[in-house]
ZAMI-103675 format. One record per residue (C-alpha): residue number from 1; x, y, z. Coordinates in nm, 3 decimals. Example, Ala and Ser with C-alpha at 12.3 -4.5 7.8 and 13.67 -1.06 7.14 Angstrom:
BEGIN
SITE, nr, xx, yy, zz
SITE, 1, 1.230, -0.450, 0.780
SITE, 2, 1.367, -0.106, 0.714
! end
This chain:
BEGIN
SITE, nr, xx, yy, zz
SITE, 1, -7.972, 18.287, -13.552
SITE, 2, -7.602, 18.270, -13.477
SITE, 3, -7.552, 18.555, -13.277
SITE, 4, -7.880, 18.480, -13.089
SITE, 5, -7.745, 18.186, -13.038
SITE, 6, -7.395, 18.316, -12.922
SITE, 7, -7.562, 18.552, -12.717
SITE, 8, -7.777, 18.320, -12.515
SITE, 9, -7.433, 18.147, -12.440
SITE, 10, -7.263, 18.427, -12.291
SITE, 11, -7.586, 18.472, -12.062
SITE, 12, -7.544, 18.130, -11.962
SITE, 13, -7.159, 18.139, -11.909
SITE, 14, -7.217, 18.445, -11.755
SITE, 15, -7.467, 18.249, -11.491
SITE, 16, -7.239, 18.014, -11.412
SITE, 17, -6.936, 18.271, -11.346
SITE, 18, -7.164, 18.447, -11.117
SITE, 19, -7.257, 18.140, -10.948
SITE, 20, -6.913, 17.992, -10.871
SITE, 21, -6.741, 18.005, -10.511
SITE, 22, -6.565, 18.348, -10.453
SITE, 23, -6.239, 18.390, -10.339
SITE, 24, -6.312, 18.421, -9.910
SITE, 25, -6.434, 18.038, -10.040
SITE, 26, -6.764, 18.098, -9.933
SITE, 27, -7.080, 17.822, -10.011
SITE, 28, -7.233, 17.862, -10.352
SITE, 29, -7.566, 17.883, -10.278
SITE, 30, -7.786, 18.182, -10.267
SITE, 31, -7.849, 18.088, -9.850
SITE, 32, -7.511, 18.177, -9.762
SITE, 33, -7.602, 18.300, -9.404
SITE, 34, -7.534, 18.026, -9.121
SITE, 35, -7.837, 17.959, -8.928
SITE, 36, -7.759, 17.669, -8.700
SITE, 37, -7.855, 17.493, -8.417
SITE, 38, -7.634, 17.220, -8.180
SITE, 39, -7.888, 16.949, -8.163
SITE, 40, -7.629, 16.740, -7.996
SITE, 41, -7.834, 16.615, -7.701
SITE, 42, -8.110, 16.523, -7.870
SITE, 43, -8.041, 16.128, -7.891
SITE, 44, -8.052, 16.148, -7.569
SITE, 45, -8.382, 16.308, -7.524
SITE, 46, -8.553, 16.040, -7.745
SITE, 47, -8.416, 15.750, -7.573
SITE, 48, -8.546, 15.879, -7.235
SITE, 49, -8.880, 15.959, -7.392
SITE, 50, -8.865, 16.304, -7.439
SITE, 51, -9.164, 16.495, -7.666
SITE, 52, -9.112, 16.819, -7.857
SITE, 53, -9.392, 17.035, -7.992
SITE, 54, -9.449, 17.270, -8.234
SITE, 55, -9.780, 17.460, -8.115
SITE, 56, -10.021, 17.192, -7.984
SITE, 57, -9.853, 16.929, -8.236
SITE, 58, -9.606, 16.646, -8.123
SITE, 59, -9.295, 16.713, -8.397
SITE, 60, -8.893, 16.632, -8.474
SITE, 61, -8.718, 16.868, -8.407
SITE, 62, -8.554, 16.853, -8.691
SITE, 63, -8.828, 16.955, -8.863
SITE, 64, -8.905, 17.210, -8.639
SITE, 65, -8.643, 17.399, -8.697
SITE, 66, -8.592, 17.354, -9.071
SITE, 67, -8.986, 17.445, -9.147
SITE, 68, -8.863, 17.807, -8.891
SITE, 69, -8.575, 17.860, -9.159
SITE, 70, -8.255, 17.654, -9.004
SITE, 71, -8.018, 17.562, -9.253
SITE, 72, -7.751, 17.385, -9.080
SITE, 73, -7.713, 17.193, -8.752
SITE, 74, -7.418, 17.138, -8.527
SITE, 75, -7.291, 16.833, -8.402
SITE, 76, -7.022, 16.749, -8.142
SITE, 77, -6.825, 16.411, -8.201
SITE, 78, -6.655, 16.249, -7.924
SITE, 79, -6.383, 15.964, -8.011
SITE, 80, -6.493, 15.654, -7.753
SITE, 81, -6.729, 15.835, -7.542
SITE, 82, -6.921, 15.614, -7.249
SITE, 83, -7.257, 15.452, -7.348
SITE, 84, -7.177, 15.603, -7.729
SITE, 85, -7.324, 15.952, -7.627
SITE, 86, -7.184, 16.185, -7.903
SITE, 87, -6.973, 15.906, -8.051
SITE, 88, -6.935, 15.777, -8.444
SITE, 89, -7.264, 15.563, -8.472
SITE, 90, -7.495, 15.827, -8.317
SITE, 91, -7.396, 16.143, -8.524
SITE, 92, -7.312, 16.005, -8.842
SITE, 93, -7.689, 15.865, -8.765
SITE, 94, -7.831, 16.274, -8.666
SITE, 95, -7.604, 16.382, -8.956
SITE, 96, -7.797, 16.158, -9.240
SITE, 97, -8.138, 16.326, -9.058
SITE, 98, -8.053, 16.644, -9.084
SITE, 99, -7.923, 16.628, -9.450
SITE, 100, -8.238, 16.435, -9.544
SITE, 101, -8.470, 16.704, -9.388
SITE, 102, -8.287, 16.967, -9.641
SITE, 103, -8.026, 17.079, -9.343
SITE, 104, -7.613, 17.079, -9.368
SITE, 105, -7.389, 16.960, -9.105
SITE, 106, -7.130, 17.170, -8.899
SITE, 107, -6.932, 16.940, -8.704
SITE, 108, -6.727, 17.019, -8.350
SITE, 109, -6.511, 16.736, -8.359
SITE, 110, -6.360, 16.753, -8.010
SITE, 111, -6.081, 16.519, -8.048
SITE, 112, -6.179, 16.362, -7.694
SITE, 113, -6.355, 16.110, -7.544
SITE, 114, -6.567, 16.395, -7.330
SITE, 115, -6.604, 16.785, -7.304
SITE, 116, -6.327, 16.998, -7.475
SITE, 117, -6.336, 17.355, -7.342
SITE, 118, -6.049, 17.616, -7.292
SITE, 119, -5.993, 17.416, -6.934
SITE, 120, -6.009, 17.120, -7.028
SITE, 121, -5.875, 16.946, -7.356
SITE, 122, -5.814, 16.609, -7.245
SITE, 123, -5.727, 16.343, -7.499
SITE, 124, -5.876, 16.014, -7.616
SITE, 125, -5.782, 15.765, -7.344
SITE, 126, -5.658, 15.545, -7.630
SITE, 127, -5.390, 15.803, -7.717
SITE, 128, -5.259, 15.930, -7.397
SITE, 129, -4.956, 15.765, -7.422
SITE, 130, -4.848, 15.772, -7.798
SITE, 131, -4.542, 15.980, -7.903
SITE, 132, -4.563, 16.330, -8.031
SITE, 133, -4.521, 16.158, -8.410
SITE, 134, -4.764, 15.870, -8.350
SITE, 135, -5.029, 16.154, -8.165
SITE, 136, -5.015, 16.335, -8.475
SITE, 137, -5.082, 16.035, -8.707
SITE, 138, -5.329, 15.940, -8.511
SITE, 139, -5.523, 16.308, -8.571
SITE, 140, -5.467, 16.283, -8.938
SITE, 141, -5.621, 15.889, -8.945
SITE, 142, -5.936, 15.991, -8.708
SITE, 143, -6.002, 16.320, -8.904
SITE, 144, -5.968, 16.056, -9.210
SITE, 145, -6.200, 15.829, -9.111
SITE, 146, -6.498, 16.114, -8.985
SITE, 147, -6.469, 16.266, -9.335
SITE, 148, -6.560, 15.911, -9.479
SITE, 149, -6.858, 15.835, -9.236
SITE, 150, -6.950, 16.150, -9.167
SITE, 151, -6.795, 16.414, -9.468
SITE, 152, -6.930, 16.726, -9.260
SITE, 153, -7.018, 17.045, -9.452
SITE, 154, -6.829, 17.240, -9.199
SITE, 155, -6.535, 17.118, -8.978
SITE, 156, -6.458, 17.227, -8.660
SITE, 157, -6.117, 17.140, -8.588
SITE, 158, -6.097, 17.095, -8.162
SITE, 159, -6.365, 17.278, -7.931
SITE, 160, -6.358, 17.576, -7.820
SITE, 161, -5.977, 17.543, -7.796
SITE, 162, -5.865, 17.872, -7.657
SITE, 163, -5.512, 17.740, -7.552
SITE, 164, -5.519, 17.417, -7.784
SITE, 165, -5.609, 17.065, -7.776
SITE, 166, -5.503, 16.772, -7.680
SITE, 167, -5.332, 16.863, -7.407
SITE, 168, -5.086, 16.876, -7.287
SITE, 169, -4.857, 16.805, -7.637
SITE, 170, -5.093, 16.999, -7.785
SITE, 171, -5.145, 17.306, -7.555
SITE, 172, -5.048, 17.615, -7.772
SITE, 173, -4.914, 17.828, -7.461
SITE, 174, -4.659, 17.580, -7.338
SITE, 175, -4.593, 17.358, -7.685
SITE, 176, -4.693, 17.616, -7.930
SITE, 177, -4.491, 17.460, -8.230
SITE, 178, -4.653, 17.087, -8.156
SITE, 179, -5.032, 17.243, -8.125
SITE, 180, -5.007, 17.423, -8.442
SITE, 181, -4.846, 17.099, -8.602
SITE, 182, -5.171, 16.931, -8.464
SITE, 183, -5.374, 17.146, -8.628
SITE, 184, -5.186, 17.159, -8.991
SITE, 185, -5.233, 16.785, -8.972
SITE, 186, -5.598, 16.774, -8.956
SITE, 187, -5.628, 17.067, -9.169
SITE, 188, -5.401, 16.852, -9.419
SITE, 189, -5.644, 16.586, -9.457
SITE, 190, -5.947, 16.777, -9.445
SITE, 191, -5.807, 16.948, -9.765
SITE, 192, -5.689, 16.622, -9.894
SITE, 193, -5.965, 16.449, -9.867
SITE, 194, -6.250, 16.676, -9.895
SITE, 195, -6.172, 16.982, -10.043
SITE, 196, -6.540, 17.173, -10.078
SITE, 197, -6.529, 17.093, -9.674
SITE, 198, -6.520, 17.400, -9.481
SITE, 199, -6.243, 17.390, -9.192
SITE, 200, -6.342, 17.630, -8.869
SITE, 201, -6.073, 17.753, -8.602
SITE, 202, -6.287, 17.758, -8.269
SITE, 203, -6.243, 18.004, -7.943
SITE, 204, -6.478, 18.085, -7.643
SITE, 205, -6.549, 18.428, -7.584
SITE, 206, -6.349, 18.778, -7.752
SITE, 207, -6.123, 18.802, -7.463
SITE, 208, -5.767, 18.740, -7.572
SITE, 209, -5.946, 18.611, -7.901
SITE, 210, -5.632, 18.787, -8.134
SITE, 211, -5.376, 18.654, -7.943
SITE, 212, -5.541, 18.285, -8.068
SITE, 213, -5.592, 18.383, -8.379
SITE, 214, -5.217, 18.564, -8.489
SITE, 215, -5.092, 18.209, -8.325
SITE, 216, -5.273, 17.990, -8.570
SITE, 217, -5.283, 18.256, -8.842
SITE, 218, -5.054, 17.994, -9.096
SITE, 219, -5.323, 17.724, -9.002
SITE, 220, -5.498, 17.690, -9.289
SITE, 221, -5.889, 17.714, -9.245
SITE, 222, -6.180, 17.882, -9.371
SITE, 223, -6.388, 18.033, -9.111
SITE, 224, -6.309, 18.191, -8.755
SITE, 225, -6.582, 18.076, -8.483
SITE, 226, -6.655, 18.266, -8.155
SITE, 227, -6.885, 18.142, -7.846
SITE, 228, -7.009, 18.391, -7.687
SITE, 229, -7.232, 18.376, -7.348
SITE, 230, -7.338, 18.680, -7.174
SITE, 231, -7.243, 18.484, -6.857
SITE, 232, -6.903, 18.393, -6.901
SITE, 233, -6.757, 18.644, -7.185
SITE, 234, -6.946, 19.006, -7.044
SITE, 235, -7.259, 19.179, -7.142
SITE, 236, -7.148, 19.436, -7.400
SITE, 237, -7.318, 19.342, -7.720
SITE, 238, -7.049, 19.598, -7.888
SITE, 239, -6.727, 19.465, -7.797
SITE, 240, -6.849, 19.116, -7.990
SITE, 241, -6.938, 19.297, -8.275
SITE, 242, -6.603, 19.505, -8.297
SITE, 243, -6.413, 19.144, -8.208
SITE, 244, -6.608, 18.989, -8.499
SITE, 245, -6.454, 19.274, -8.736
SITE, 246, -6.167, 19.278, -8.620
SITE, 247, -6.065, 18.933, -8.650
SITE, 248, -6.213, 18.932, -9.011
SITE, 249, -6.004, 19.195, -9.117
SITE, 250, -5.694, 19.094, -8.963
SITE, 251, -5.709, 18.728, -9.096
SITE, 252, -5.961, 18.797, -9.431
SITE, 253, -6.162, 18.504, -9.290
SITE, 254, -6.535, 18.456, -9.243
SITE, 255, -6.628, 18.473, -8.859
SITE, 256, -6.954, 18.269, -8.743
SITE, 257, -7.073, 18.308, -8.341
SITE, 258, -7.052, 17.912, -8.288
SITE, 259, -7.210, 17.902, -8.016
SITE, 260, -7.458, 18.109, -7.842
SITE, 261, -7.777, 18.128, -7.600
SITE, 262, -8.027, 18.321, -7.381
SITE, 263, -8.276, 18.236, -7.075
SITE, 264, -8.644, 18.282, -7.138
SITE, 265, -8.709, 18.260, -6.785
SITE, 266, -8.516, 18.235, -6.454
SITE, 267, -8.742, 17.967, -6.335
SITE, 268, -8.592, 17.626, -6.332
SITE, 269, -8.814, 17.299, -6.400
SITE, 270, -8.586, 16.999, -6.238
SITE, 271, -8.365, 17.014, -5.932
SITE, 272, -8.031, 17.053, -6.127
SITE, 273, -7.915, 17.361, -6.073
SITE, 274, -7.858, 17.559, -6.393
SITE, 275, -7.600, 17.778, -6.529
SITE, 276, -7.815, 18.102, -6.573
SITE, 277, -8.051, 18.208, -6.318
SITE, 278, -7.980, 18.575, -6.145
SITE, 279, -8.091, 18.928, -6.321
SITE, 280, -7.723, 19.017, -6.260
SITE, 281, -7.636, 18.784, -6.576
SITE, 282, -7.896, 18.890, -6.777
SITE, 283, -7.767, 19.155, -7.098
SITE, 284, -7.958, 19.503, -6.997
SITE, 285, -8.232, 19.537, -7.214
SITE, 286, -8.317, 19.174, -7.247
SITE, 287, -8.526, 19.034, -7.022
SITE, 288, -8.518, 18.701, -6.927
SITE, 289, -8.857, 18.654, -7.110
SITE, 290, -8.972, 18.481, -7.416
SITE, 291, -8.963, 18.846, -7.571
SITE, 292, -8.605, 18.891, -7.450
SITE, 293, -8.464, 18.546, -7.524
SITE, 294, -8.603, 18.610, -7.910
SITE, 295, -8.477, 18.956, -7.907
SITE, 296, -8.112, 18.823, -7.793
SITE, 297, -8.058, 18.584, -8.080
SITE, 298, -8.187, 18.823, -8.317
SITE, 299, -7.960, 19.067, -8.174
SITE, 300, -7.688, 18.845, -8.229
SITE, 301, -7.799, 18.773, -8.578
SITE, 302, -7.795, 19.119, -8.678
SITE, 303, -7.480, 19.196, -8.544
SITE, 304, -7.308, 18.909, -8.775
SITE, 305, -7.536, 18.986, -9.083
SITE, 306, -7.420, 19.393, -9.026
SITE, 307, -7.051, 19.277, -9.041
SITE, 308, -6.866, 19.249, -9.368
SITE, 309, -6.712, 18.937, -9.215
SITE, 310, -6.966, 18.792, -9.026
SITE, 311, -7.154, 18.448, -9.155
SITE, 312, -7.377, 18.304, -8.975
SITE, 313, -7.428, 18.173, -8.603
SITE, 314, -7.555, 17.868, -8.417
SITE, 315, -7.772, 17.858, -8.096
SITE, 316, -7.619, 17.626, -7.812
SITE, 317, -7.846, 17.356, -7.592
SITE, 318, -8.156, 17.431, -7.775
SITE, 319, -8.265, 17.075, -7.712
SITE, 320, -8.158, 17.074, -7.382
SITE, 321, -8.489, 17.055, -7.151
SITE, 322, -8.554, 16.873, -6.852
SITE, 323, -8.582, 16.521, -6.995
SITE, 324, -8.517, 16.344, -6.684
SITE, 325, -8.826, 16.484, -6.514
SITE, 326, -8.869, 16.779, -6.281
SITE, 327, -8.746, 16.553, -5.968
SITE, 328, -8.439, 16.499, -6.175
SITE, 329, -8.112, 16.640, -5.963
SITE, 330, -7.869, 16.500, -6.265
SITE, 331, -8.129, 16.636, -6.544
SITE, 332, -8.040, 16.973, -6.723
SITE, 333, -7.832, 17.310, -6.624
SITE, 334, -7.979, 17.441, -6.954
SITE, 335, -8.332, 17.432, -6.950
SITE, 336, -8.454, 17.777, -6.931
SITE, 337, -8.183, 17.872, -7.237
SITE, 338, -8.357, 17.604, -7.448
SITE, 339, -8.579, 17.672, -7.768
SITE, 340, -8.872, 17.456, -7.617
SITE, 341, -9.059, 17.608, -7.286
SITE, 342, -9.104, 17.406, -6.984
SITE, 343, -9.401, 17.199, -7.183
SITE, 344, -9.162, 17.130, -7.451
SITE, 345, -9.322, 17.356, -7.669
SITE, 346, -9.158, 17.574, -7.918
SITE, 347, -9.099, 17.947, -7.796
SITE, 348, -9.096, 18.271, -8.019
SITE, 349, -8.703, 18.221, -8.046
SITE, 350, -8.720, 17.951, -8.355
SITE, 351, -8.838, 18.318, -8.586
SITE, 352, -8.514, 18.390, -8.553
SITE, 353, -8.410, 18.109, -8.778
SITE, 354, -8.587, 18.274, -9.084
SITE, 355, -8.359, 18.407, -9.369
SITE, 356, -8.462, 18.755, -9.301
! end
């Protein structure tokens, strides 16, 4: 009975070994592939009276995409933003949804009061004129205070922050030394604070994408995140996949596509002219179709599941329809890249969600 006994143990302890984090401090889990979705807009859709469906049915879309296989949403936090779009209140409030409905939360914390992008990293209008030394305290005491209301599964230090952030003390081309003190600081109390949070470096497009990453390569984070649009960062599907191993190899990090998306149509259903609308910006071989929009993500998907160092990805303006009615001329740039047709219904694209 003793060594039965002893033996069952081992099995056990041998369980638990080969259940533990590895050393690339990946999630413990067995769904270890990112499947994510910015919902970020989506406040915004409800207040204006927006409906989503799911086949003939009125449903959350939260729960849309969690019953299609989403395991994590993305969030972008703004510090004062106008009317609270994006602020505190309203994602800590999307965050405690999401986790309820089974989901984790990546969070693009944009250390601004608006849009952070690589041209234009403008910061809080409340610290514009501090001091190098009070501009860094004041990063360390906001990323503080969003790990205690919010405590994010995955933190995204800046947005899309191809020459830094908060510019221009922080812009890594001109004050290289102060940007990547900016970053150690929030990276500091991220670790501090929360250590089993996941901290994410973020850059738009693969363009130039090493010379970001061998900059911040003493930063210490966990995974490297990419957007990538057809439209902006070229059409070759190859040159993102070699940029995702690449970058994996050279910095032994975990490399997600943070943001992504696709048209289903060229059509356009409100008078705000969108982003995406000429075959000429379409990827050859997907069509701007249902079909092709579905085939795109998955596309992308396999790419990052094929790659040693790829993780996961996240699908950008999904929510993003025409909310403001097809008169609307201030409505959406996005809505023929969203998950939901021009009924609000839910296209083919949520399959690609599914953990296969």
């Amino acid at each position: 009975m003793k060594k039965i006994a002893c033996i069952l143990l081992i099995a056990v302890l041998s369980l638990q070994v080969s259940c533990s984090s590895d050393s690339s401090g990946s999630e413990t889990t067995t769904d270890t592939f990112v499947r994510s979705a910015d919902i970020s807009f989506l406040p915004l859709l409800e207040t204006q009276g927006a409906l989503l469906y799911n086949g003939a049915a009125q449903q959350d879309m939260v729960t849309t995409l969690k019953s299609n296989g989403c395991n994590y949403v993305r969030l972008r936090l703004w510090y004062e933003p106008e009317f609270g779009l994006s602020g505190m209140a309203e994602v800590k409030t999307l965050a405690n949804r999401a986790r309820t409905a089974g989901m984790k939360v990546w969070l693009s914390v944009h250390y601004s009061d608006s849009w952070a992008d690589p041209g234009t990293q403008t910061p809080p209008a409340d610290w514009q004129s501090l001091s190098f030394t009070d501009l860094k305290a004041a990063v360390s005491a906001y990323t503080a205070l969003v790990l205690t209301e919010i405590n994010p599964d995955i933190f995204q230090i800046g947005n899309e922050t191809n020459d830094g952030f908060l510019w221009p003390q922080g812009k890594l081309s001109t004050n290289e030394a102060q940007c990547l003190e900016l970053f150690a600081a929030a990276s500091a109390t991220i670790r501090a604070q929360s250590p089993n949070t996941k901290i994410m470096l973020h850059y738009a497009g693969t363009n130039a994408s090493d010379w970001f990453f061998n900059k911040t390569s003493l930063i210490d984070y966990d995974y490297i995140g990419l957007s990538y649009y057809p439209v902006w960062h070229g059409k070759n599907l190859t040159t993102v996949q070699n940029t995702i191993n690449s970058l994996g190899q050279a910095h032994d990090k975990k490399v997600l596509i943070a943001e992504t998306a696709y048209p289903f149509t060229l059509d356009w259903n409100d008078w705000t002219n969108n982003v995406v609308g000429l075959d000429n910006q379409l990827v050859p071989g997907y069509t701007a179709t249902p079909e092709g929009q579905k085939a795109f993500l998955l596309a992308i998907k396999n790419i990052v599941k094929d790659s040693g160092y790829g993780l996961g990805f996240s699908y950008w303006g999904g929510e993003w329809v025409s909310f403001m009615g097809d008169e609307a001329t201030n409505g959406s740039t996005w809505e023929n890249q969203a998950l939901y047709d021009f009924d609000n219904k839910a296209l083919p694209v949520m399959d690609a969600f599914n953990a296969n």
